[in-house]
C-alpha positions, 0 to 999 in steps of 0.5 A, a space after each residue: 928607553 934600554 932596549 930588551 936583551 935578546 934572549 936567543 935568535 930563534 923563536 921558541 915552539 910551544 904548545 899551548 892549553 887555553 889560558 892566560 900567558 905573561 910573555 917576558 918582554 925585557 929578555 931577563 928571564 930564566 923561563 923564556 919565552 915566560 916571565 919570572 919576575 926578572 923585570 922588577 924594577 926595570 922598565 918593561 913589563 910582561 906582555 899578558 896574551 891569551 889563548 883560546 883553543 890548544 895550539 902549537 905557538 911561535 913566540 919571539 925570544 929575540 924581544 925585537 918582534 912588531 907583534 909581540 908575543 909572536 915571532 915576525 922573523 925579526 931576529 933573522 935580521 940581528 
């Protein structure tokens, strides 16, 4: 399996209204932290997350995080 390319080394901060997400889980994506479609054809797939009340998020760009879509300070140790 290739691994994700790192979309940068810091998590992205964002604010969330209640709903469904598709968090880019192969780093190809213009729209980071979010899926474009860019993994088409590819091995991965989005990660589909929900939320439930409005709420500031830290979501992992470095695509190397254990609790995806969440940042766990993985990318510190690229």
């Amino acid at each position: 399996m290739d691994k994700p390319l790192i979309a940068a080394k810091i998590p992205a901060q964002v604010y969330l209204e209640p709903g469904q997400y598709f968090w880019c889980a192969c780093g190809k994506s213009s729209n980071q932290p979010f899926c474009n479609g860019s993994h088409r054809g590819g091995e991965f797939t989005p990660v589909i997350f929900k939320i439930e009340e409005k709420q500031d998020t830290w979501l992992c760009q470095c695509k190397q995080t254990k609790n995806p879509p969440y940042c766990d300070g993985t990318h510190k140790t690229l």
